[in-house]
RORO-763757 format. One record per residue (C-alpha): x, z, y. Coordinates in steps of 0.5 Angstrom, whole numbers, plus 500, padded with zeros to 3 digits. Each point is the difference from the previous one (the first is absolute). Layout:
N
    u    w    v
    X    Z    Y
...
END
This chain:
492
    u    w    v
  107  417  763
  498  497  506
  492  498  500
  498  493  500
  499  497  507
  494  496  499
  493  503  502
  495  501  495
  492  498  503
  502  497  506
  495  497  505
  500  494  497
  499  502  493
  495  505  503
  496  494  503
  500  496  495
  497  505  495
  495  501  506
  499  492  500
  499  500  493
  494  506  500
  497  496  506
  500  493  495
  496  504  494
  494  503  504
  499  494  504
  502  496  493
  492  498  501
  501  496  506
  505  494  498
  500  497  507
  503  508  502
  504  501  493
  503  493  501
  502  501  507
  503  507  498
  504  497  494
  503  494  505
  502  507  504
  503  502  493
  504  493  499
  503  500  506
  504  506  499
  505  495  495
  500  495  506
  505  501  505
  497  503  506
  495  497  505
  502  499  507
  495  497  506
  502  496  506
  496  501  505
  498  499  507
  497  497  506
  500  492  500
  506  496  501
  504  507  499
  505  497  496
  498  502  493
  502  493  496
  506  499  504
  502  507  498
  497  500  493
  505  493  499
  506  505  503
  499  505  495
  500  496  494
  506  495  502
  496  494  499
  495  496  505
  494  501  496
  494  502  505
  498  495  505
  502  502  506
  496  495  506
  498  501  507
  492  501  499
  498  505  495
  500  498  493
  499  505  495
  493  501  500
  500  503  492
  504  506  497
  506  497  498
  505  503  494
  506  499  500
  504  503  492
  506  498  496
  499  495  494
  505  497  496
  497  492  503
  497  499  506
  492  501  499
  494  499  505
  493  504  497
  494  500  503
  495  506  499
  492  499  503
  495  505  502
  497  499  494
  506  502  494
  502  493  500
  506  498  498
  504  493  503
  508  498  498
  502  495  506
  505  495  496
  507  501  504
  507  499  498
  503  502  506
  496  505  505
  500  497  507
  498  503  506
  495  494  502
  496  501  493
  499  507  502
  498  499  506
  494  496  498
  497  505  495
  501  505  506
  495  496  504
  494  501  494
  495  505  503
  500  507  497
  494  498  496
  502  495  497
  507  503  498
  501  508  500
  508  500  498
  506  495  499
  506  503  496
  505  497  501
  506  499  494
  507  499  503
  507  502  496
  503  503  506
  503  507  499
  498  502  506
  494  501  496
  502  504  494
  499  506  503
  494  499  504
  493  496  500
  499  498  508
  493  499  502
  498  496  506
  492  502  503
  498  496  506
  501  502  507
  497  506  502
  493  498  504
  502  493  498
  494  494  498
  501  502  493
  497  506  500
  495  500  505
  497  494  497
  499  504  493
  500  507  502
  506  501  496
  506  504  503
  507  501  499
  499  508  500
  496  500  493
  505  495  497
  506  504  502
  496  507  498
  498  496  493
  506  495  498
  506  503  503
  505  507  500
  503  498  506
  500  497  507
  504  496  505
  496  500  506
  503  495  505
  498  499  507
  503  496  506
  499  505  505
  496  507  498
  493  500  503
  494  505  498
  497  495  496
  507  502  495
  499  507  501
  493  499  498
  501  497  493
  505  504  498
  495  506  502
  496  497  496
  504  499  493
  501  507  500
  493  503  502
  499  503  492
  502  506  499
  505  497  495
  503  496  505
  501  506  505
  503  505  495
  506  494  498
  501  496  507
  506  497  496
  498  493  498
  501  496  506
  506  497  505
  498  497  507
  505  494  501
  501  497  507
  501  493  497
  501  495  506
  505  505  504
  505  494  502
  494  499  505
  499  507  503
  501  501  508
  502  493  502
  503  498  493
  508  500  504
  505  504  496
  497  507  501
  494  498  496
  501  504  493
  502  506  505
  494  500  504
  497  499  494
  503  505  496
  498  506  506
  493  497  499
  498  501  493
  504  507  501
  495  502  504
  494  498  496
  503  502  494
  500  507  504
  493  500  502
  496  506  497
  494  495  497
  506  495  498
  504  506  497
  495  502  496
  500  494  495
  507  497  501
  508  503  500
  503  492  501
  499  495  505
  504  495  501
  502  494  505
  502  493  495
  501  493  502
  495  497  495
  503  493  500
  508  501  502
  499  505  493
  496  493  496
  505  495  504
  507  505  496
  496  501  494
  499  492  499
  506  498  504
  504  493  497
  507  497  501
  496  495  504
  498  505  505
  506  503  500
  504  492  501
  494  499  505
  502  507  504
  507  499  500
  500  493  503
  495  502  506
  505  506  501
  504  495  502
  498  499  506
  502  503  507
  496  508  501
  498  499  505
  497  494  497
  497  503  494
  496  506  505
  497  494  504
  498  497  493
  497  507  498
  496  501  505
  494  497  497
  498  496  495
  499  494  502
  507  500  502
  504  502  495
  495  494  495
  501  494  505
  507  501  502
  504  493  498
  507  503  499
  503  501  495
  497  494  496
  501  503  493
  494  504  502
  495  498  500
  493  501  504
  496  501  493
  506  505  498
  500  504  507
  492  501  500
  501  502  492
  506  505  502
  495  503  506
  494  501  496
  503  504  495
  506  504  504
  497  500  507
  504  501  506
  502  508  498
  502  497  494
  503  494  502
  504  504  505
  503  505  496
  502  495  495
  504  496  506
  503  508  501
  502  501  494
  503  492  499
  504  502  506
  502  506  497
  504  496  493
  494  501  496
  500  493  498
  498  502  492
  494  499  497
  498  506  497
  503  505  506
  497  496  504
  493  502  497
  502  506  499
  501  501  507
  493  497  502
  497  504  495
  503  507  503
  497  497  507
  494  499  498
  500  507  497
  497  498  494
  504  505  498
  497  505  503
  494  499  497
  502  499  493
  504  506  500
  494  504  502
  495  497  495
  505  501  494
  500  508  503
  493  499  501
  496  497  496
  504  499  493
  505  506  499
  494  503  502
  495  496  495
  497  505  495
  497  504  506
  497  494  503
  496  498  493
  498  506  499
  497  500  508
  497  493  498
  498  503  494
  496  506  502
  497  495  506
  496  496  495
  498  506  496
  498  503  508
  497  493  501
  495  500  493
  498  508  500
  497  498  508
  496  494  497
  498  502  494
  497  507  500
  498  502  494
  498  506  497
  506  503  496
  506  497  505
  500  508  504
  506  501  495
  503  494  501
  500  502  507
  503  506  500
  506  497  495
  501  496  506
  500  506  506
  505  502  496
  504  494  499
  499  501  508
  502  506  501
  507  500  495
  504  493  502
  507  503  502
  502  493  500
  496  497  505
  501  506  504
  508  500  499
  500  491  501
  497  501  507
  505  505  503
  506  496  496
  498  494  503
  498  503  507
  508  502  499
  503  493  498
  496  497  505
  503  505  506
  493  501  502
  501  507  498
  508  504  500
  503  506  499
  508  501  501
  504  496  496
  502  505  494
  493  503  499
  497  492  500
  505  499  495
  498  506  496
  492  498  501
  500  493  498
  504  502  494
  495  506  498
  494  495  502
  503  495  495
  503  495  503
  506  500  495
  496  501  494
  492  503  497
  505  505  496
  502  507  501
  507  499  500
  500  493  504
  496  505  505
  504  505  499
  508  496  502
  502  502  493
  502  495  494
  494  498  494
  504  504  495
  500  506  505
  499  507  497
  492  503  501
  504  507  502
  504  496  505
  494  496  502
  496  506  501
  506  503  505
  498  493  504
  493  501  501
  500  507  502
  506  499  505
  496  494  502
  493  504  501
  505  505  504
  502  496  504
  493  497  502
  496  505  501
  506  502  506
  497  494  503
  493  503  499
  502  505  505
  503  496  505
  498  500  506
  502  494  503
  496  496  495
  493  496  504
  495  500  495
  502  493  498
  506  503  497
  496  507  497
  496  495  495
  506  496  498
  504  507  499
  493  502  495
  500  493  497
  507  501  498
  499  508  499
  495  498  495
  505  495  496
  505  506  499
  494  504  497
  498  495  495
  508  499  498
  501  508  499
  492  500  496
  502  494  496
  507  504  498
  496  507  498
  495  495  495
  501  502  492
END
């Protein structure tokens, strides 16, 4: 008879007792016992991801991209002055929390950009956060929040930051950027300062969100963008906290998220239009919006197409025009694959929510950090030996980097063997069977066989002579995963 494949006392299990511990001594302080059991909540929420970034970086573009909807304003000056939330809800909602604990409901029946734009201009001392309601399936899974830009007036009016919402409110980040600079690097230092944070680098994915405009913005644009953020993403100070960065055209990714039969008649009347005719246009964007042929477009439709799309954008729809792909849903899929919104997607979906048990129970151990740093008291040792020694026993942290460090080539073995590691590490499934190649139903005699097989053949890697140091703590890591697969086999 095999043995059940779901682990008993998992970290996350293992933090939430911790959490609860932590909320009954501090049950004499309600500021410290409610702000705990807020942290306690959102384990039944989904799981909270950060977009964040220098000002004018993309993040509402790409927010509205990510969720399928126009829904954050996207303007040319910086906007987003208060945290935003963005999170699934059945009707189309807008509620307005202050610092002080009040509670506002902004009558809407349909959620336009303008309206949300206009409650993003409040100061921060005025309104702490907006949550913002929408039936978008992009939002099942996720609650997306937007912090103001990095170092923007926003914060250095009130003295507030995005690094203390990020460490507080969220589980994850998307960090985006334009062009890395040391201002990212300093940030993204700064969120992983505690110890916590050093000890599980497993929450944030860097995004090069206006790839279309590396180089000299030409066709090259997203490959040279793609060799610069392999070498960022590659530094030492920046492998320390993330696996992933990834190059994405925020707006084409908007623009096929939202893309209408209008704009696809609007396309293909102007492909109609001799090529040299269309580079001419494509050229600048006042050109392409002042152009009077053919009159079935319009300069208010040009403009629109220009705004949303861009000239990368616009360029790749006339390409795959060209090509026969005149249907309106292969040709947004088309767009999207250009603008490696894909890309992006697959690595949160790996990252973030196949993953997510490990990043509340980081998000949970992080607030019960926070409280036992600010509220010394006497009595608190014993929570922060419990603590220590949550730290020093998360295999899921440990595993969840490696695995992600293979996924996003960051780190590789020959193919067979990074095969047989992601599967070990995982990636098929938390389950011994699902770790071990082998079937749910399989004998525990059989599955025992695998693990010993596998820890044989790992600790040949071991001794390999070939391996740099990289590739010896991987080997551990994996090594580590086989050991606890054979104990977990010999337990009564």
């Amino acid at each position: 008879m095999s043995r059940p494949d779901t682990p008993q006392d998992g970290l996350l299990e293992r933090s939430r007792a911790l959490l609860i511990r932590t909320m009954t001594f501090y049950r004499d302080d309600p500021r410290t016992s409610a702000w705990l059991r807020g942290r306690l909540e959102r384990l039944e929420q989904p799981l909270r991801i950060a977009v964040s970034g220098r000002v004018k970086s993309g993040k509402s573009t790409l927010i509205n991209a990510l969720v399928g909807q126009h829904l954050a304003p996207t303007d040319a000056e910086e906007s987003t002055q208060v945290n935003t939330f963005y999170q699934y809800g059945p009707e189309p909602r807008i509620t307005v929390h202050t610092p002080h604990g009040a509670v506002q409901n902004v009558p809407v029946t349909t959620l336009d950009p303008s309206t949300i734009r206009d409650l993003q201009r409040w100061r921060p001392d005025e309104v702490s956060r907006l949550v913002i309601e929408a039936p978008a399936p992009g939002l099942q899974a996720i609650t997306l929040l937007e912090t103001p830009g990095v170092s923007s007036s926003a914060m250095q009016d009130t003295g507030r930051s995005a690094l203390a919402q990020i460490l507080s409110e969220a589980d994850a980040l998307l960090y985006l950027t334009r062009y890395p600079q040391q201002t990212d690097v300093q940030f993204l230092q700064s969120v992983h300062e505690l110890q916590l944070a050093r000890r599980a680098p497993i929450n944030t994915i860097i995004t090069f969100s206006r790839a279309d405009e590396m180089g000299n913005g030409g066709s090259g644009a997203v490959a040279a963008a793609e060799r610069i953020a392999l070498r960022f993403r590659d530094e030492p100070a920046v492998r320390s906290f993330t696996q992933y960065a990834i190059p994405v055209i925020g707006l084409l990714g908007q623009a096929a998220a939202t893309f209408t039969e209008a704009d696809l008649a609007a396309l293909v009347a102007l492909r109609q239009l001799p090529e040299k005719a269309l580079e001419t246009l494509l050229l600048s964007s006042d050109r392409f919006s002042n152009n009077p042929t053919p009159e079935s477009v319009p300069p208010s439709v040009r403009q629109d197409l220009m705004n949303r799309f861009g000239r990368f954008g616009l360029a790749q729809a006339f390409t795959a025009l060209g090509e026969g792909i005149t249907d309106h849903k292969r040709l947004s899929a088309t767009l999207l694959e250009a603008s490696r919104l894909n890309d992006l997607q697959e690595a949160v979906h790996q990252q973030f929510i196949e993953r997510q048990d490990a990043l509340r129970a980081r998000s949970v151990l992080l607030a019960v950090d926070m409280v036992l740093r600010a509220n010394p008291r006497p009595g608190v040792q014993q929570l922060r030996g419990e603590f220590e020694r949550l730290l020093s026993n998360a295999p899921e942290w440990e595993e969840m980097r490696l695995l992600s460090a293979l996924q996003s080539g960051q780190l590789s073995f020959p193919r067979p063997l990074q095969n047989d590691a992601r599967r070990l590490l995982g990636s098929h499934g938390p389950g011994a069977a699902a770790r071990l190649g082998q079937e749910p139903d399989t004998l525990e005699s059989i599955l025992a066989d695998e693990a010993g097989a596998a820890l044989a053949r790992w600790r040949d890697q071991a001794v390999n002579p070939l391996h740099d140091r990289a590739h010896r703590d991987a080997v551990r890591v994996v090594l580590r995963s086989c050991e606890r697969l054979i104990a977990s086999r010999v337990q009564p």
